[in-house]
C-alpha positions in Angstrom: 51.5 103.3 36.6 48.4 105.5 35.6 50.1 108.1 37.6 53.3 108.6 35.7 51.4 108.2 32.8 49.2 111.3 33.6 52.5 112.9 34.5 53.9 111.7 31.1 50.7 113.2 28.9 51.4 116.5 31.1 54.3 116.8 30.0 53.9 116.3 26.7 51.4 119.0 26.5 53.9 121.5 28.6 56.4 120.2 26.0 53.6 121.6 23.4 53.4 124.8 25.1 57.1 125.4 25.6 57.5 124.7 21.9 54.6 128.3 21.7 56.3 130.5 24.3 59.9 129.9 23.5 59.4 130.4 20.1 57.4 133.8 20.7 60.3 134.5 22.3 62.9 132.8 20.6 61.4 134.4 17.1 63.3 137.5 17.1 66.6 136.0 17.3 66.3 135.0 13.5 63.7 137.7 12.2 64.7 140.9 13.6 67.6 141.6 10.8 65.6 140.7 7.7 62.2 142.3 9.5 64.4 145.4 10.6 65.9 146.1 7.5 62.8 145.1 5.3 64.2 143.4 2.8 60.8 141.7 1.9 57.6 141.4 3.1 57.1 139.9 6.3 55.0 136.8 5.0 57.9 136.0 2.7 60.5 136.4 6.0 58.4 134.0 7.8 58.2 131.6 4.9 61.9 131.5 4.7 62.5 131.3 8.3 59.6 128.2 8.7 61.7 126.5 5.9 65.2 127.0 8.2 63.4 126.4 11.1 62.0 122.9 9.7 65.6 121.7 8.0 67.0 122.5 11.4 65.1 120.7 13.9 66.7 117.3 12.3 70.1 118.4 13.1 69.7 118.7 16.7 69.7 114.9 17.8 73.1 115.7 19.4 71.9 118.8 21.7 69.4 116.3 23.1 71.6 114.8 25.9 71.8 117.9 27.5 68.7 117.5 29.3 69.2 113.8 29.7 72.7 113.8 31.8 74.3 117.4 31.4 73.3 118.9 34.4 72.8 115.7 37.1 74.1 112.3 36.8 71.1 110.0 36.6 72.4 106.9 37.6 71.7 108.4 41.1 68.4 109.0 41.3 65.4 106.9 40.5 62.8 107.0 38.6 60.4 108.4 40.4 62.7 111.6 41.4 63.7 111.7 37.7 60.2 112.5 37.0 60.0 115.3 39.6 62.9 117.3 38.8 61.8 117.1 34.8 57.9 118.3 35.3 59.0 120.8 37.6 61.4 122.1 34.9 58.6 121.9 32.5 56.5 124.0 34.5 58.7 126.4 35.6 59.8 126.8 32.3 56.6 127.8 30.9 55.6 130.3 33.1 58.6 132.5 33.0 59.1 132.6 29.2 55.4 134.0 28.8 56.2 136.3 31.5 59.1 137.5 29.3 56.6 137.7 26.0 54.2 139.3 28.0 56.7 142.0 28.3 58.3 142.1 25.4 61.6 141.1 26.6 63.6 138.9 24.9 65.1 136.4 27.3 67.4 133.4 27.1 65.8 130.1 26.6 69.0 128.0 26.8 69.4 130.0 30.5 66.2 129.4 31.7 66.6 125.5 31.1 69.9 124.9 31.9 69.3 127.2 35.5 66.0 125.2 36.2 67.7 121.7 35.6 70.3 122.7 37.8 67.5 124.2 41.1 65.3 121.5 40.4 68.2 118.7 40.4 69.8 120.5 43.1 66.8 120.1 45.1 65.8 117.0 44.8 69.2 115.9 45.5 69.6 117.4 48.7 66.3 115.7 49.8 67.6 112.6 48.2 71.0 112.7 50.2 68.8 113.2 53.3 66.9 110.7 52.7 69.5 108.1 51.8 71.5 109.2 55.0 74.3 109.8 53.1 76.7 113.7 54.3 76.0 116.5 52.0 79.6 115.8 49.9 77.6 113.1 48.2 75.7 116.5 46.1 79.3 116.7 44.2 78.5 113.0 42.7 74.8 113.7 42.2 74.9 116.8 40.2 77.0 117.4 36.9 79.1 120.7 38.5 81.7 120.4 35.8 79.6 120.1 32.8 77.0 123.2 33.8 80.2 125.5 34.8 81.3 124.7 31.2 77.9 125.0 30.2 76.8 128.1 31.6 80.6 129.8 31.3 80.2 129.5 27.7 76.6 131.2 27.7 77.7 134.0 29.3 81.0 134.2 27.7 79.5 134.4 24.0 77.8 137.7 25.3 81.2 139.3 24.6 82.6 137.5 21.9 79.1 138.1 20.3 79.3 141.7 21.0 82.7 142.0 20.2 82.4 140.4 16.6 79.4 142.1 15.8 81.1 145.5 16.5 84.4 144.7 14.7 83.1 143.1 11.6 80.7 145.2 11.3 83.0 148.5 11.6 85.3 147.5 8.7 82.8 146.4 6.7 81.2 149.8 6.9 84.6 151.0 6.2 84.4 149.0 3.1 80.8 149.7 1.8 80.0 153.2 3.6 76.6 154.5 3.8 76.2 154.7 -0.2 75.6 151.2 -1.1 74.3 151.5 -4.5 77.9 152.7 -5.9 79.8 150.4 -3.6 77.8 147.3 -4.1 79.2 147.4 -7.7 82.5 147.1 -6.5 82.4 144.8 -3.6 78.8 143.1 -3.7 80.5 139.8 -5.4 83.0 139.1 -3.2 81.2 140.0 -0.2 78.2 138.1 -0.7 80.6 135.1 -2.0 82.7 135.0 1.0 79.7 135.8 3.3 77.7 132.8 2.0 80.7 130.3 1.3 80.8 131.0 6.0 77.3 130.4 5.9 77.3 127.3 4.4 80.3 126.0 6.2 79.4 126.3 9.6 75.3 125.4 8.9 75.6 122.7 6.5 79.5 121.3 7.0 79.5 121.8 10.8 75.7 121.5 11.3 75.5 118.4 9.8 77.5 116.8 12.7 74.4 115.0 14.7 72.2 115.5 12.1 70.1 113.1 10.8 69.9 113.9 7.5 73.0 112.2 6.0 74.7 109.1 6.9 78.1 108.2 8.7 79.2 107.9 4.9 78.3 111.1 3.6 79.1 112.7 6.6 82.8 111.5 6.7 82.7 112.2 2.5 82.2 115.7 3.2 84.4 116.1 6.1 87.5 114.9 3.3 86.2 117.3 0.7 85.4 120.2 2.8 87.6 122.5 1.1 87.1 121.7 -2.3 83.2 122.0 -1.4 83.9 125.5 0.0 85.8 126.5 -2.9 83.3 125.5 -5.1 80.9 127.9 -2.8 82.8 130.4 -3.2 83.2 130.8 -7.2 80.1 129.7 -7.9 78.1 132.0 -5.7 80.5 135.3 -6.7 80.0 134.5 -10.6 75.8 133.7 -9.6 75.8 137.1 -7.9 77.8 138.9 -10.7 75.7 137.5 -13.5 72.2 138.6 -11.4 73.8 142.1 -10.6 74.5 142.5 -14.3 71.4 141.1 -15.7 68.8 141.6 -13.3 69.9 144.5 -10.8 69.4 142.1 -7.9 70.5 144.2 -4.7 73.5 141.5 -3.4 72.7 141.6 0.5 69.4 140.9 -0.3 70.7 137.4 -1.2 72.5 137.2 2.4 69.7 138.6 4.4 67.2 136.5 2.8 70.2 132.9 3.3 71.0 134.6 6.4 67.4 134.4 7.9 67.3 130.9 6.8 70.6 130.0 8.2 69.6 131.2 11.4 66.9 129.7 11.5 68.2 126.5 10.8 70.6 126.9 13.1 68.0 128.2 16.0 66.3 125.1 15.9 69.4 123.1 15.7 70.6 124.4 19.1 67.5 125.5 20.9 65.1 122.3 20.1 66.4 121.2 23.3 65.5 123.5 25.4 61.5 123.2 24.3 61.0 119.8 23.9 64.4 117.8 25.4 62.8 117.6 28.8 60.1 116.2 28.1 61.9 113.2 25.8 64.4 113.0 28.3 61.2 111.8 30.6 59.4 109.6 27.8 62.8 107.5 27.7 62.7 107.3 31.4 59.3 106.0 31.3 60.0 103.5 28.8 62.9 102.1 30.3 61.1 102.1 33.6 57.6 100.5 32.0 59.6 97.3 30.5 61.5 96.7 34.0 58.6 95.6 36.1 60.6 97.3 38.7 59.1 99.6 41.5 59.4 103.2 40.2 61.4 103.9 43.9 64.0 101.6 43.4 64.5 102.0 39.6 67.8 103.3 39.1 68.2 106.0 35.8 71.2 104.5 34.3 69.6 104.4 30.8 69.3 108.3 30.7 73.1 108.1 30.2 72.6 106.1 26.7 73.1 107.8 23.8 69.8 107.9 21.7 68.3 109.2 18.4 64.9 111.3 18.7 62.5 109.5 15.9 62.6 111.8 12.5 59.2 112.4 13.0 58.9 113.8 16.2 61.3 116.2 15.0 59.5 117.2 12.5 56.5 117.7 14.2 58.2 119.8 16.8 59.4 121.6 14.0 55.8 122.0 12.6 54.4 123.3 16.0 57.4 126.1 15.8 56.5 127.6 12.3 53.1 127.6 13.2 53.7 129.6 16.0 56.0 132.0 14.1 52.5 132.7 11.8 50.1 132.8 14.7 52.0 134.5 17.8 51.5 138.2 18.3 54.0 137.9 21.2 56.7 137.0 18.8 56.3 140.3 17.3 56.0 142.2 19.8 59.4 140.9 20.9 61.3 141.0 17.8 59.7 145.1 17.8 61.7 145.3 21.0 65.1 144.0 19.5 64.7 146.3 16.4 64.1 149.4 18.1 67.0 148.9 20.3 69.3 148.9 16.8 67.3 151.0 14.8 68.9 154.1 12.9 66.7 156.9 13.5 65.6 158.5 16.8 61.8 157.4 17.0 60.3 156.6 20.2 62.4 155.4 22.8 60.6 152.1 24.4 63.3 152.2 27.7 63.8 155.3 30.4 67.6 156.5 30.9 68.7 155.0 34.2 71.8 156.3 36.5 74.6 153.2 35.1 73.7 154.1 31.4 74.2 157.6 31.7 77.5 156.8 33.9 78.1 154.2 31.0 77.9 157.0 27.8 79.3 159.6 29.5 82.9 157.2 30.1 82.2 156.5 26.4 82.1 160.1 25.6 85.3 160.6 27.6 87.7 157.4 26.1 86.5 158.4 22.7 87.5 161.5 22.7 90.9 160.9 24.2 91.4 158.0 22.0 90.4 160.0 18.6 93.6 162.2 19.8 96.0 158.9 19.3 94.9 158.7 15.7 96.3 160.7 13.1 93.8 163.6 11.5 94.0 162.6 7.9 93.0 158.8 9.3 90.0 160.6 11.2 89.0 162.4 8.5 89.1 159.6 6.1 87.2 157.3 8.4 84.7 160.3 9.1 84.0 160.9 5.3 83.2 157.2 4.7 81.2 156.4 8.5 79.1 159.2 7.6 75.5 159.7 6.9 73.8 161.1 4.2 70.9 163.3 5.7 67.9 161.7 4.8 64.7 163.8 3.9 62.7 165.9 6.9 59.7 163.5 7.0 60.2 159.9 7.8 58.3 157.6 5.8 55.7 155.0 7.2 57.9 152.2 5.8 61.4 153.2 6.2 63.7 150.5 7.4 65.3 150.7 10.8 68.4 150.0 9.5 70.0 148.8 6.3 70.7 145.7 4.6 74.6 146.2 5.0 73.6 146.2 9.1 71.3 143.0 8.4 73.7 140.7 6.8 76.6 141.5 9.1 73.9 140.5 12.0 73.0 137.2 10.6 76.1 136.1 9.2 78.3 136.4 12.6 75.3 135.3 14.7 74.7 132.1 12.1 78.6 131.5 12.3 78.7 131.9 16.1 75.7 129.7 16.7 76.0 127.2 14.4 79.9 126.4 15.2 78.6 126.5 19.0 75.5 123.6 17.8 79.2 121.7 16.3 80.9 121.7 19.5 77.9 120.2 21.5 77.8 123.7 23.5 74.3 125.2 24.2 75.2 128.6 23.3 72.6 131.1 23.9 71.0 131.9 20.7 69.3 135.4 22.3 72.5 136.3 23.9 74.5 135.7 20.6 72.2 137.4 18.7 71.2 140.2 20.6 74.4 140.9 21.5 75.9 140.6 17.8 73.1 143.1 16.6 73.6 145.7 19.3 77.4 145.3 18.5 76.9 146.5 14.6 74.6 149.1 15.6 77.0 150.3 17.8 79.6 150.6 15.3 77.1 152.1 13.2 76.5 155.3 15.5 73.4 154.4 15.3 73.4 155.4 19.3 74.3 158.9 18.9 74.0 161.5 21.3 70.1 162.1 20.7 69.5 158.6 22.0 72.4 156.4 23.1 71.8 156.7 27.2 68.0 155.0 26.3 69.4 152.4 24.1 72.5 151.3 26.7 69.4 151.4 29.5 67.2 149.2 27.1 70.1 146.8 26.6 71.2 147.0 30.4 67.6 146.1 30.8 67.4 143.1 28.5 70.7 141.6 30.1 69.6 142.3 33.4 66.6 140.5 32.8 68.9 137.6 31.7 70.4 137.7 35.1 67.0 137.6 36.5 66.2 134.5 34.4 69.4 132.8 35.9 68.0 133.1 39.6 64.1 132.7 39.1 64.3 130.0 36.9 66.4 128.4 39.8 64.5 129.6 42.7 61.0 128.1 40.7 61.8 125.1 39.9 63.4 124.1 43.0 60.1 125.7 45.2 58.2 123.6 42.4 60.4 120.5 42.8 60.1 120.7 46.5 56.5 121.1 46.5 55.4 118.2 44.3 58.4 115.7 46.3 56.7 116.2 49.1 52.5 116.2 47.6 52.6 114.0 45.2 49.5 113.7 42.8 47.4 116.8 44.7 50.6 119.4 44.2 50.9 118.3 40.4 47.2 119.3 40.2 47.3 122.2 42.0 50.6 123.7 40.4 49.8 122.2 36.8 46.3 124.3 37.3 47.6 127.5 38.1 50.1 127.5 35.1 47.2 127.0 32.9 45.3 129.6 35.0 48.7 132.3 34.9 48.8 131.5 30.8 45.1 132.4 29.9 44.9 135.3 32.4 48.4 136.5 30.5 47.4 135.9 26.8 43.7 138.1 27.6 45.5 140.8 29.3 48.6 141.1 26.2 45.4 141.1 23.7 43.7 144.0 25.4 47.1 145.8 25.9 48.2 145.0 22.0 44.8 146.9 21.3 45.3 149.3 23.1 49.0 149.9 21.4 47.4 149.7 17.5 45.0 152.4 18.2 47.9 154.6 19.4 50.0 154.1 16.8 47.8 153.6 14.0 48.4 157.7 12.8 52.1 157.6 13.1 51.9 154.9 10.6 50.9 157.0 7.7 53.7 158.8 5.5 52.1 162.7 6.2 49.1 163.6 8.1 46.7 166.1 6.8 45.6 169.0 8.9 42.4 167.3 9.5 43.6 164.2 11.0 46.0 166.7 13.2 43.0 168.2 14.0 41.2 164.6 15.0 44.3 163.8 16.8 44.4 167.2 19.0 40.8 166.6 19.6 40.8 162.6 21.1 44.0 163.4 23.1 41.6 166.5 24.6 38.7 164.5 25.0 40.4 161.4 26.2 42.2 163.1 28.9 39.3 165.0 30.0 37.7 161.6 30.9 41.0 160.0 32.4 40.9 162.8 34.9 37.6 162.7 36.2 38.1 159.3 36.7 40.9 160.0 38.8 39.3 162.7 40.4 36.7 160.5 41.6 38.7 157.8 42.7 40.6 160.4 44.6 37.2 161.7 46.4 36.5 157.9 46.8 39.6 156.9 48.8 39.9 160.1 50.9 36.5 159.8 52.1 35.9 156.2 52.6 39.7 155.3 53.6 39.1 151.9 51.9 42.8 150.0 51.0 41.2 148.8 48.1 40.2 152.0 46.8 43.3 153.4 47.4 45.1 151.3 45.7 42.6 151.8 42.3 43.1 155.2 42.9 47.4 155.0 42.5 46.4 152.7 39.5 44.3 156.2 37.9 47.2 158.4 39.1 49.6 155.8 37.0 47.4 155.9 34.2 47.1 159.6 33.8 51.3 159.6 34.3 51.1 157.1 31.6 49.4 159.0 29.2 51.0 161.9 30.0 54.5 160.4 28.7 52.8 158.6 25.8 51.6 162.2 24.7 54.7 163.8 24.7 56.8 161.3 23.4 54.4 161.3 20.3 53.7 165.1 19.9 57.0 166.2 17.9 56.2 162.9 15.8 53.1 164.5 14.8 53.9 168.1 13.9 57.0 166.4 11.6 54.6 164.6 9.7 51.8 167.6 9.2 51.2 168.3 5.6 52.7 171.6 4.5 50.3 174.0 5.2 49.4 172.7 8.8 50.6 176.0 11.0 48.2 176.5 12.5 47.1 173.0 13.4 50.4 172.5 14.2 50.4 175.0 16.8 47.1 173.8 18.2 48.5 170.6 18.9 51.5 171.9 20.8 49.0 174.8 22.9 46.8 171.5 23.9 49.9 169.5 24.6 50.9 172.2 26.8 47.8 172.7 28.7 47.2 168.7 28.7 50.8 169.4 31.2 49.3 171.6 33.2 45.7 169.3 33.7 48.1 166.3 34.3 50.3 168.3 36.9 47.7 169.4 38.9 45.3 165.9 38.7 48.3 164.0 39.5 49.4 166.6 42.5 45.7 166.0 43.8 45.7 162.2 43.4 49.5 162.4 45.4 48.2 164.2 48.4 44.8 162.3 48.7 47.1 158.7 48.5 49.5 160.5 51.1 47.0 161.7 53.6 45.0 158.3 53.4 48.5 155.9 53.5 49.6 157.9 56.6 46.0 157.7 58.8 45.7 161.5 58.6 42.1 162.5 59.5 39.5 162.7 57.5 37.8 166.1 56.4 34.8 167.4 57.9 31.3 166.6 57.2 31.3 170.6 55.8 34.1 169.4 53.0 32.3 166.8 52.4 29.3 168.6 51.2 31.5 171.0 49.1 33.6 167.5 47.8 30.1 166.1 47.0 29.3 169.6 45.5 32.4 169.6 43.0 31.7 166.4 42.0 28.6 167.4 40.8 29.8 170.6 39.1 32.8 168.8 37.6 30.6 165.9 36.1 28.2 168.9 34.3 31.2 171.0 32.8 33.1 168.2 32.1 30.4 166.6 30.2 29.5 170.0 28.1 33.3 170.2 27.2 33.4 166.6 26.1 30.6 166.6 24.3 31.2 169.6 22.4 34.8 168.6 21.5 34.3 164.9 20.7 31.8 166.2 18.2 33.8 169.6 17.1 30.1 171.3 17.6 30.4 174.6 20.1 27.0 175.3 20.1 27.2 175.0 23.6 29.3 178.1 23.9 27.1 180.3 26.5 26.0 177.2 28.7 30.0 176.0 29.3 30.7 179.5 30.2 27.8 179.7 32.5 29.0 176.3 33.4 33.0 177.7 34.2 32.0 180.9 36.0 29.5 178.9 38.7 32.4 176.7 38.7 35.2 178.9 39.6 32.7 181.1 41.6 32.3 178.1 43.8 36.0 177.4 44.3 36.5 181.0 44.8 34.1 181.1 48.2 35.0 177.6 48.9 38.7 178.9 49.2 37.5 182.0 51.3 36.0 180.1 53.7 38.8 177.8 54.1 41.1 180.8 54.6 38.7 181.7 57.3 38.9 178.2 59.1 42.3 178.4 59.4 42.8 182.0 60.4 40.1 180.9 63.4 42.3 177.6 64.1 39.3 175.6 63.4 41.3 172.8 61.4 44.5 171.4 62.0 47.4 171.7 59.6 47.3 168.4 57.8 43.5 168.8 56.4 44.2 172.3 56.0 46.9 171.3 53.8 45.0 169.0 51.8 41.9 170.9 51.4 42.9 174.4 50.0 45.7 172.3 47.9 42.4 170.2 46.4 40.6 173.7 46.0 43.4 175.4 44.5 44.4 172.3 42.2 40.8 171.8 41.5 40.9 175.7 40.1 43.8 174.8 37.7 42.3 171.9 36.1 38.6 173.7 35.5 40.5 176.8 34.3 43.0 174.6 32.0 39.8 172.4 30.5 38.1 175.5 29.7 41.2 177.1 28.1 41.3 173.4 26.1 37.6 174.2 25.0 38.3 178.0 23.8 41.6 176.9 21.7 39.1 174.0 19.9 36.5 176.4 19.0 38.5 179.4 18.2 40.8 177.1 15.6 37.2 176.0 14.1 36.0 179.4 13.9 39.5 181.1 12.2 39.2 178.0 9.4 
């Protein structure tokens, strides 16, 4: 008894967990139209969505079942298995959605249950079926095969119908509106937001209501007779509301649908997805209970009852709810998610978070091709038309700090088809995916949007090929997990739930201090590109920390390289590939950022303008030949080549000492923008390069004598040669500082 109990209490506090790392994940699915579009501040998003989210939890009695008997029939298995297959869900479950937030990734929730319910079930079946001596058909009357091929065929086929509506709907209704809402709105804003809303409210609070607990069978079955006369109500009184507050008070329409919308979705996020957080775990407490009243051995306890139909108590609903819109306040993951979503749709170039991969190139260039054969099919006056009222108007040369990522026309589409989609799904008793609906329905309307033009589509098709494939992925390891997990604890008992229970708390605090340091390290390099223009003096600031950083990124690397080659350690091998990534890493970051930089200069910043490109430039150079050292070094040590003479050793040990002297000058001077130092780091260069210089000699002479074999000859006169480049470039780095100070 005390053990299943224990189990029980584990569970609940998994249950408490899920409900943190599914909605950090789940969070964008709601927020990323109104957040994207900014049609208010993000407090007053997030107070709208906790108010949806809370109203929506009560509806979602009927999804509940799901966990209970949609996957496996539990009138074969006992108690005792019961409990194995639903902790090792639970686990499972938690680890890989905070994998996904740890990445940023949005991932499917509704998969990842449905796929570890089916390995876990799977599992213990087959170990049941052996154990009961029973042939392996017996599997087809354990598990529920019918219901999860409806299940998980529906998941997968709302990925296109999501896509598919988004697109479409969102195409005419740009048609409609164009890019000039402020004179359109006058015409159309009424009816639009009338008829947009009137959907809203029929599929959330008509169709939703189906399983709610809210209402009862009387008012439910009232509504159900006056649904149209209900609608139509909806309908006029919401077009004369939004007339009378356009005239009157120059409210902007799709502000009322984003901000309904949001809590729509919302609503009907919790409705469907409550389930997949906490349904598990209640799905076990009724097992207990039924068990704990039998007096019968937890072995021989058959799980008939999980086939009842049941009603999750108000309150526990409620306080699920509460433990979700808390976590919509407090989780930094959530953002960084929802970030993810938005820059996939956004309508500007910006910063691409994904790199172009073979299938999305292959992907937009048959685009490219069918588009331009199909264009010929369609008369020119329709092009032209069409053209005129898809296109553009050219916004201003500097990008401002706050500027949405794409319009309110964009956002409302978004979350009245995904609403619609989801909420009909939550009617039907079908756990749609509400990340695949929504994902899928917002890269649909910013397709038809052009919002992936030329200048960016191949990294937005990689970043959504990425995001589905990490679906996929989500499919297999959530099945693969929980059936290793289910195995392990069948066959342990009491230790494995210890053991595997510990290192899911152990994976979740190592996960949570690593994202903080990395979110950190993210502010501080975005935190200029934040502001509306930069003066010359923060260009200058800028110029001077990428220098300076840099310059201490590489002789870290250097030394990690001198490290590894000489002591042929694994270990510090491997930390030196992690300083060759890092210096790759900043590399990209750098020139991603650069252009971003000189747009936003202040008129007047020439010159600083230039200074940042000249150091950009050189920074190549110092990261080409740092990276080409760190490369061979990792080669020659991987591959058991030998390692160099005691005589390079002493010059190794020699430029270590004369690279930690000049490098220090130089990063002392620019750090501080104070070049009083001017004769000693030219002193400093010239011993330098004079070094390399007869360093290089001799070298030539060793190999014209065949005293050292090709490999270390190789290596060494590369390192010398390299080394050259990257003393030559940091001094070049030094002169362009102080000679910009100097001209000023």
């Amino acid at each position: 008894m005390i053990y299943f109990q224990i189990i029980i209490g584990l569970l609940v506090v998994l249950a408490i967990i899920d409900l943190i790392v599914g909605v950090s994940n789940d969070a964008v699915n709601f927020l990323n139209s109104a957040v994207g579009s900014k049609v208010a501040s993000f407090r007053t998003i997030l107070l709208i969505a906790s108010v949806g989210v809370l109203i929506g939890t009560l509806s979602s009695n009927g999804m509940m079942q799901i966990a209970r008997n949609g996957i496996f029939q539990p009138e074969f298995f006992t108690f005792d298995k019961v409990i194995i297959i639903f902790l090792a869900v639970m686990l499972t479950d938690v680890i890989l959605l905070d994998i996904y937030n740890s990445l940023g990734l949005p991932t499917s929730t509704t998969v990842s249950l449905i796929f570890e319910l089916l390995g876990a079930s799977f599992t213990v079946g087959i170990l049941y079926v052996i154990e009961q001596h029973k042939p392996f058909s017996e599997l087809e009357t354990v598990l529920n095969y019918k219901s999860a091929i409806v299940i998980i065929g529906g998941i997968f086929f709302s990925v296109f119908v999501a896509f598919i509506s988004g697109t479409f709907i969102h195409f005419f209704s740009r048609l409609l509106f164009t890019f000039k809402l402020k004179r359109t709105l006058q015409v159309f804003g009424p009816a639009f937001t009338a008829i947009a809303v009137t959907i809203m409210i029929y599929f959330l609070l008509i169709k939703g209501l189906e399983g709610t607990s809210l209402i009862s069978a009387n008012q439910l079955h009232w509504i159900q007779q006056n649904t149209t006369y209900l609608l139509g109500a909806t309908l006029v009184i919401t077009f004369l509301a939004t007339l009378g507050l356009m005239r009157f008070s120059k409210v902007n329409p799709l502000k009322i649908i984003v901000l309904i919308g949001t809590f729509s979705l919302a609503m009907a996020f919790a409705g469907n997805d409550l389930v997949n957080f906490i349904g598990v775990s209640v799905a076990a407490y009724s097992a207990y209970q039924a068990w704990a009243i039998s007096g019968i051995a937890a072995d021989a306890f058959s799980m008939n009852a999980l086939n009842e139909q049941i009603v999750t108590p108000t309150w526990f609903l409620l306080l699920s709810g509460a433990i979700m819109v808390a976590t919509l306040w407090l989780s930094a993951k959530s953002k960084k998610v929802t970030e993810t979503e938005v820059s996939l749709g956004r309508q500007d170039e910006g910063e691409e978070k994904f790199t172009t991969n073979p299938f999305a190139r292959l992907l937009v260039g048959g685009a490219i091709f069918v588009g331009s054969r199909f264009t010929k099919t369609i008369p020119d006056s329709w092009l032209q038309k069409m053209e005129k009222r898809l296109r553009q108007p050219k916004g201003s040369k500097k990008a401002k700090a706050d500027e949405p990522s794409f319009d309110l026309l964009r956002a409302a589409v978004n979350l009245v088809v995904a609403s619609a989609l989801i909420a009909y799904g939550t009617s039907q008793k079908l756990p749609l995916s509400t990340t695949f609906v929504s994902f899928m329905v917002a890269m649909g309307a910013s397709f038809a949007d052009q919002a992936w033009g030329r200048e960016s589509a191949v990294y937005r098709v990689s970043g959504v090929l990425q995001v589905i494939g990490g679906w996929v992925l989500t499919a297999f390891v959530a099945f693969a997990g929980s059936s290793v997990i289910a195995l392990i604890l069948y066959f342990t008992g009491f230790i494995g739930v210890v053991v595997i229970a510990t290192i899911t708390f152990a994976l979740l605090l190592y996960s949570q201090i690593t994202f903080k340091r990395a979110q950190r390290n993210e502010a501080k390099a975005d935190k200029l590109l934040l502001k509306e223009t930069i003066t010359v003096r923060e260009l200058l600031e800028q110029s001077k920390l990428n220098a300076d950083e840099n310059i201490l990124g590489i002789q870290r690397l250097l030394q990690s390289c001198w490290d590894a080659l000489l002591s042929e350690s694994p270990k510090k091998l491997l930390a030196q590939k992690k300083e060759v990534k890092k210096v790759a890493a900043e590399n990209k970051r750098i020139s991603e950022k650069i252009i971003r930089y000189i747009r936003k200069t202040e008129q007047g910043g020439l010159q600083a303008g230039r200074l940042n490109m000249l150091v950009f430039d050189i920074l190549q150079d110092l990261y080409q030949s740092s990276i080409l050292i760190g490369d061979s070094c990792s080669e020659h040590v991987a591959n058991f080549h030998p390692t160099p003479g005691k005589d390079f050793q002493k010059k190794l040990e020699q430029i270590e000492v004369l690279s930690n002297g000049y490098f220090s000058i130089v990063h002392t001077e620019i750090s501080q923008l104070n070049f009083h130092q001017s004769e000693e780091e030219e002193k400093a260069f010239r011993a330098f390069i004079n070094f390399l210089a007869s360093s290089l000699d001799s070298e030539i002479l060793r190999i014209q004598q065949n005293e050292i074999n090709s490999r270390l000859a190789t290596l060494q006169t590369r390192i010398l040669l390299e080394m050259k480049d990257i003393i030559e470039s940091t001094h070049q780095l030094y002169i362009l500082h102080k000679d910009f100070l100097s001209a000023r």
